[in-house]
N, C-alpha and C positions, 0 to 999 in steps of 0.2 A: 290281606290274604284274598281279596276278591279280585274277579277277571280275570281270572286264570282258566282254561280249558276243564271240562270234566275228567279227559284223558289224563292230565297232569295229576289230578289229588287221587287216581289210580294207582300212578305211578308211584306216589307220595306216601299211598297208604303200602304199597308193596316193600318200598324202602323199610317204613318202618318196621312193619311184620318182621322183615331178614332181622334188621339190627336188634330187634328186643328178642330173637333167641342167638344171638351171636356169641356164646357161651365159652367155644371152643376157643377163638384168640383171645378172651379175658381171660380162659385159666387155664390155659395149654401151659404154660411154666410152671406151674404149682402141681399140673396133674402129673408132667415130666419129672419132677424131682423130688413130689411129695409121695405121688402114689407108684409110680415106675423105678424112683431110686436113681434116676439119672444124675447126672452132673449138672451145675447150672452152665457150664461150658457146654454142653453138649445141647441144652436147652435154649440158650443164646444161636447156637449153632441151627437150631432145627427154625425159630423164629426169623432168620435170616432164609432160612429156604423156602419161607412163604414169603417172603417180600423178592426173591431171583423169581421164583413163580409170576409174580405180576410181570416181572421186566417181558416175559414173553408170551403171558396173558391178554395185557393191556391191548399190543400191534393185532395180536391174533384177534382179540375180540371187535378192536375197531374194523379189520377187513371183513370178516362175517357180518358185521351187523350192514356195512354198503351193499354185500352183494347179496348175500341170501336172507338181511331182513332184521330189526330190532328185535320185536317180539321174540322171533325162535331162538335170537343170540342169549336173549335175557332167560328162555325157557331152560336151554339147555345148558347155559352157565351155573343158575342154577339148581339144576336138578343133580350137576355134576356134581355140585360145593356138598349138597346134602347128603351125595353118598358117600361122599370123604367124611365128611362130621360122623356118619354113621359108620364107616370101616374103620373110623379111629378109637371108636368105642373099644373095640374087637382087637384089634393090632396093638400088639405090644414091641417087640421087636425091636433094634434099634435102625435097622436100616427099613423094616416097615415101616414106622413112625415118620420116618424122615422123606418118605414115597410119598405117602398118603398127605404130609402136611405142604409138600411142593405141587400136587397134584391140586390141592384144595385151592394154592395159593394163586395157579393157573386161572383153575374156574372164578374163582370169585372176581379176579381181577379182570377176566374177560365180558365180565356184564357191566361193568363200570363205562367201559365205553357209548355200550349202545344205550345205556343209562340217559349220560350226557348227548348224543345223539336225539333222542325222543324228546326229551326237553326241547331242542331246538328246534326239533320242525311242529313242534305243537303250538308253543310261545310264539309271540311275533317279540323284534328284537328288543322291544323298547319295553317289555317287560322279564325278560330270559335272565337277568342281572336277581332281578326276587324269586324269580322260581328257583334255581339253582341253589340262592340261599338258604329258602324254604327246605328243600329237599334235603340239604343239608345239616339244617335243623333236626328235619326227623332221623336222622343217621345219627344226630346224637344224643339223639332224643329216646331213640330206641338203643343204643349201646350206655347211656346211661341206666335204663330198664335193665335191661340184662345185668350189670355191673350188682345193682341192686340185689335183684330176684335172684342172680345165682349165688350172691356170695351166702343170702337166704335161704338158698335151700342147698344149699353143698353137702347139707346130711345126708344128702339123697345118693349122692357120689356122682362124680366127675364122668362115667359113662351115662348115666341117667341125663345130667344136663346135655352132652353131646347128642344123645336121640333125640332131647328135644331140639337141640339146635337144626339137625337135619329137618323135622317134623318141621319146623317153621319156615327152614330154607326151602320145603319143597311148598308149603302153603302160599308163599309170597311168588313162585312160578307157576304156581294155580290162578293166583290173583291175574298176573301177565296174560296169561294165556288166556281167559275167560273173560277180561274186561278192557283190556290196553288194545289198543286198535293198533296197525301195523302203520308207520308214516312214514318210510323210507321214500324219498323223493324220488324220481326217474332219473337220471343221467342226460344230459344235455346231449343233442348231436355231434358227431365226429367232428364237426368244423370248429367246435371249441377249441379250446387251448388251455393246457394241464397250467398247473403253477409252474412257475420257474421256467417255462415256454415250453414245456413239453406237449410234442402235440398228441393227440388223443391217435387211438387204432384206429388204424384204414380199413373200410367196410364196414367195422364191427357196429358199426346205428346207432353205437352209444360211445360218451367218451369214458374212457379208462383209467385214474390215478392211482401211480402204485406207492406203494412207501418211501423208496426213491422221490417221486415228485412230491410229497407232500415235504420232506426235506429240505427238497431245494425251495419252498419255499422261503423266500428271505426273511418276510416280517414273521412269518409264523416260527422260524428256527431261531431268531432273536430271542421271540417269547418264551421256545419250550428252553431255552439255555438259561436265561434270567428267573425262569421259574425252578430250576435245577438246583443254582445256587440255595431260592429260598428253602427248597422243599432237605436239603440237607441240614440248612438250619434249623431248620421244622423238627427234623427227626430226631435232631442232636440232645435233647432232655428227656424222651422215655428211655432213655440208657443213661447218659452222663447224669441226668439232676441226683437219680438215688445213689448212684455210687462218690459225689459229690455230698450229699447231704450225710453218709455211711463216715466220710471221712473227717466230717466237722463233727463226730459222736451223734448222733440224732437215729432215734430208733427207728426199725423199717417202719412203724406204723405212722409216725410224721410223713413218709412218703405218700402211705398212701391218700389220707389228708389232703396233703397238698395240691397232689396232680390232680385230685377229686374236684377240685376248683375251676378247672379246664371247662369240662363238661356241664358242671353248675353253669358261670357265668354261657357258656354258647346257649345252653339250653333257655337261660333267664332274661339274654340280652340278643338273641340274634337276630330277633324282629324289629326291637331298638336300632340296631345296627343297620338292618336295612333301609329303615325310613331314614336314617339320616343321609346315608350314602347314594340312596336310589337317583339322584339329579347329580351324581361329582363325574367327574371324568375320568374314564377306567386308567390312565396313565396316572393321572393322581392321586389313588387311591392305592395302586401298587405299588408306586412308591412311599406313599404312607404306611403299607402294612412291611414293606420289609421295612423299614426305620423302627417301624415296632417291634418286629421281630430282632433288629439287632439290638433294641434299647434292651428289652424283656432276658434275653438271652447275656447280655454281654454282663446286665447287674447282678445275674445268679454269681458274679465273682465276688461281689459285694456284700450278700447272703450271709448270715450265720447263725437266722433265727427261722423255726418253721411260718413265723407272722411274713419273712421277708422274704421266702422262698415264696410264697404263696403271693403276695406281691407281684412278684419279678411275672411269675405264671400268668398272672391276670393281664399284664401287660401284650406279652405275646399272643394269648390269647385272642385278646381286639384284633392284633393282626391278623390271624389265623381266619377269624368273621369275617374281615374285609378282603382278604388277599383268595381264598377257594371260590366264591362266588362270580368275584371279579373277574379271576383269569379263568373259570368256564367260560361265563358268558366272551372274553376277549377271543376264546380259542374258538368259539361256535362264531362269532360274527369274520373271522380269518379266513374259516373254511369254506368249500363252496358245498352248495346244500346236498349234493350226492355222495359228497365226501366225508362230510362231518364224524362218521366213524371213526376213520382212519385216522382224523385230524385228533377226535377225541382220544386215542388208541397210543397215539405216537405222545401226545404230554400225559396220559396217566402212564406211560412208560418212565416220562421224568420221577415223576412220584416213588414210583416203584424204586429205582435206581437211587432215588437220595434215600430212601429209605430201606436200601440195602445195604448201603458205602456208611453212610454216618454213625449206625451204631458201632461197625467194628474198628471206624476211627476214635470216634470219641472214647472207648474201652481202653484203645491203645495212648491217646494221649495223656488222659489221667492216671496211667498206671507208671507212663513214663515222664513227660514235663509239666506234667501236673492241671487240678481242672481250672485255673486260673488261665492258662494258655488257652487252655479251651473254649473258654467260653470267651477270650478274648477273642481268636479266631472265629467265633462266630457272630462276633459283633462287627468284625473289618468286613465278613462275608456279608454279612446283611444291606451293610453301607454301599459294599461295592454294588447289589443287587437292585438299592433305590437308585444310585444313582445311573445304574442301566437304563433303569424301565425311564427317568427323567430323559435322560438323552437317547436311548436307541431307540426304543419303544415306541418315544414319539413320532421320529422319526421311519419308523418304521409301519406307524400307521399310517402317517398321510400318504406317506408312498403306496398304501395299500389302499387309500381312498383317490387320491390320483389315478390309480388305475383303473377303477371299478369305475370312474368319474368319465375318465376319457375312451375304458367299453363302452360304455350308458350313451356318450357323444357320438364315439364308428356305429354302433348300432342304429343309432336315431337318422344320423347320415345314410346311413346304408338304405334303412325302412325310407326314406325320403325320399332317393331313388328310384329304389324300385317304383315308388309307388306314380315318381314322373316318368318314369317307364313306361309304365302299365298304361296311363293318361295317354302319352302318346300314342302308344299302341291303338286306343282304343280311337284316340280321333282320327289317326291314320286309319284304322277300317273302315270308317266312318263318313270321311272324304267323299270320295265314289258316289258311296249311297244319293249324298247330297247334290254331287255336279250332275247325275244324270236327269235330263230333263222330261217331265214327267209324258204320258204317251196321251195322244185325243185320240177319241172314239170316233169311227167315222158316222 
């Protein structure tokens, strides 16, 4: 944990703050059907309208944070999240409810980008792989807190925890605001060149990348595709394992158990996980975490003890530790440093999106061909994903160190140049001075 910036464990302590009162997505379902009477359909329904929220949180938040700044992204993302947590208190409604929790889903998911941003330009890169992990750490570290402390004081009632949620969601944008310094890099001159050969705006003194060019990035659109895959696999067990486990007889409270094992091992092992991994090779290691993810996942078909479900968890799990860390840091060393937002903005978009699509697939396959299909598909998905990141990945890196290799070369030539330029320049002024012969005094 040392040699890390001071601005980082800011950062780190602000993470935590938000996750340890994150109250509202641990028991937004129970307060929907327990205390509002809704459907668990309609609860499934409202949970999905916080994960469409990211999909267009994620982009918005990564272009705010390049052009007008981390800090104020992170301020007012969260100051936003806090007044949803707190208008959800109040809102009962069904079509409020479902305003207020995509409005949330917006905000929150719009500070994730300049999250990952700050990290990168504070970190130099040879250490961005632990911070990222760290940070990660405290997200779970603080939503294991919360999981705790609310299910503890739920006497209090489900509006009660949601003011506190707001109460700490604005505390950790007080943190931002009062101790996080602003690191948004400048913009390279117009005579750069966007990814994908886009060229920057004429006149404008700065160059310009829209969402479009970070797209066309090739290795970068490799990555967020391959990480698409995983993050649906990812998502496919807070929905299919209890209704998997509901079908093998196993009482909800085995669920809860189980999945509780998640957040143990991240919280008991992530530090473990980083000292081992900190020297491997980010292409190695993302293929290793989906192969985890597909083992982890594909044995829940295996399953029919809560000891074996719990198992299978732990497995994926490890993926989980090596695979989030790994592909930040891959996504911040893709980007270029003025962009980093956007770059961060357009892959928590992936996230978002697998984690809107997989629950209401996995619901439908197990109700129809069953969770053994299921989770077998999610073992082919996993396989196909290592074997991306082995062959495109790679490939797609050197190609992105070839290029960066043979800028680093025109540049070096260029400055070379000019500077036998300049040399000439200067002995040609020079000349004259020399040939003229000096004058006698008479």
């Amino acid at each position: 944990m040392s040699g890390l910036p001071p601005g980082f464990w800011w950062l780190w302590t602000s993470t935590l703050v938000n996750r340890t009162g994150a109250f509202v997505l641990t028991f937004l379902s129970l307060y929907l059907t327990q205390e509002l009477g809704f459907s668990a359909w309609y609860a499934g329904l409202v949970v999905a309208l916080h994960g469409l929220g990211g999909i267009v949180g994620a982009p918005l938040g990564g272009m705010l944070s390049d052009r007008w700044g981390r800090r104020p992204t992170m301020v007012t993302g969260h100051l936003a999240a806090a007044a949803g947590a707190a208008a959800l208190a109040f809102v009962t409604s069904t079509w409020g409810v479902a305003a207020v929790v995509l409005f949330m889903g917006v905000a929150m998911q719009s500070v994730r980008p300049a999250i990952g941003a700050t990290i990168a330009d504070q970190v130099p890169e040879h250490d961005r792989r632990r911070a990222y992990a760290l940070n990660y750490w405290a997200l779970n570290l603080g939503f294991a807190i919360a999981a705790i402390g609310g299910g503890a004081a739920i006497f209090l009632g489900y509006r009660t925890l949601f003011l506190a949620d707001a109460a700490a969601t604005a505390l950790c944008a007080l943190i931002v605001f009062l101790r996080l310094p602003e690191t948004r890099p400048t913009a390279p001159t117009a005579s750069a060149t966007a990814p994908g050969g886009a060229s920057a705006k004429e006149g404008a003194g700065e160059q310009r990348i829209s969402m479009l060019d970070v797209l066309r990035d090739g290795p970068f659109r490799t990555l967020v595709l391959l990480n698409l895959l995983v993050c649906a696999v990812f998502s496919t067990p807070w929905v299919g394992l209890p209704l998997t486990m509901a079908q093998e007889g196993l009482e909800p409270d085995s669920y809860g158990m189980v999945i509780a094992v998640n957040g143990v091992v991240i919280v008991g092992f992530q530090l473990l996980v980083n000292k081992i991994t900190e020297k491997r090779s980010p292409v190695a290691l993302l293929t290793v975490s989906s192969l985890l993810f597909a083992v982890g996942t594909g044995a829940t078909a295996l399953a029919g003890t809560p000891l074996l479900f719990a198992a299978t968890v732990v497995v994926w799990t490890i993926g989980e530790m090596v695979h989030v860390p790994t592909n930040a840091a891959a996504t911040a060393r893709l980007a270029p440093a003025h962009a980093r937002g956007r770059y961060q903005g357009v892959m928590g978009m992936s996230w978002s999106v697998g984690g809107f699509i997989a629950p209401i697939v996995a619901g439908w396959v197990i109700s129809g061909p069953g969770p053994d299909v299921l989770w077998l598909g999610c073992a082919v998905i996993g396989t196909t994903a290592a074997a991306g990141y082995a062959l495109l990945l790679r490939r797609a890196l050197a190609a992105e160190a070839a290029a960066v290799e043979a800028a680093a070369e025109a540049a070096a030539v260029e400055a070379a140049e000019a500077a036998a330029a300049a040399e000439a320049a200067r002995v040609e002024a020079a000349g004259p001075a020399r040939d003229r012969k000096p004058e006698v005094s008479a």
